[in-house]
N, C-alpha and C positions, 0 to 999 in steps of 0.2 A: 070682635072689634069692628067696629065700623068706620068705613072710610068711603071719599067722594072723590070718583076719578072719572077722567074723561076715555070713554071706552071708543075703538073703533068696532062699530054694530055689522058691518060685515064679515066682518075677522071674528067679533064675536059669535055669532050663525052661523059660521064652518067650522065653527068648533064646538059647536053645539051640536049640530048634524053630527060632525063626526064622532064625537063623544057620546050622541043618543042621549043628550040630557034635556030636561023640562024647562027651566028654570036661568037666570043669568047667574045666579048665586051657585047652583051647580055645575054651572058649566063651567066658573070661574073655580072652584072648589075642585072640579075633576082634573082641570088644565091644570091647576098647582099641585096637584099631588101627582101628576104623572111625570111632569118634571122633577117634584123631589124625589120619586123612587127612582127615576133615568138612570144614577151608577149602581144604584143595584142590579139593574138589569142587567146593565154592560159587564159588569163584574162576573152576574150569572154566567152569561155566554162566553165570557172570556174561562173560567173556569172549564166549562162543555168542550171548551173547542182544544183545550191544552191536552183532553183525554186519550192517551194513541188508542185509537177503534177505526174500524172503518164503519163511518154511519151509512152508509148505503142502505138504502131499504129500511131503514129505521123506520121511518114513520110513511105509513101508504096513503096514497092519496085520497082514501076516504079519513081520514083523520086529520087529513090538513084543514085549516078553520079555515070559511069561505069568507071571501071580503066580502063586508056589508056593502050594496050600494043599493043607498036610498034614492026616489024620484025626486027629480028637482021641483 
């Protein structure tokens, strides 16, 4: 469906960056489906975190993902 909105183009470009996407269409397309899955997520974590474990050491620090940052 196509539709004619007024975008703010800075707002749009840090979510482009941050998203890593090409395109306005992607980046708008990336930004809405990461909001639609958002209570799935919470849900996942909410689930992980109700488990009695102790996660200590679970995950070492070569396995934690490194934040992207791009040059400005």
């Amino acid at each position: 469906m196509k539709t004619v909105i007024d975008l703010d183009d800075e707002l749009l470009e840090q979510a482009r960056q941050e998203l890593g996407t090409k395109s306005k269409k992607d980046t708008i397309h990336a930004a809405l489906r990461l909001v639609a899955e958002r209570s799935a997520r919470l849900e996942a974590v909410r689930e992980l975190m109700a488990i009695d474990r102790d996660w200590t050491d679970i995950v070492d620090d070569d396995k934690t993902p490194a934040v992207r940052r791009d040059a400005a």
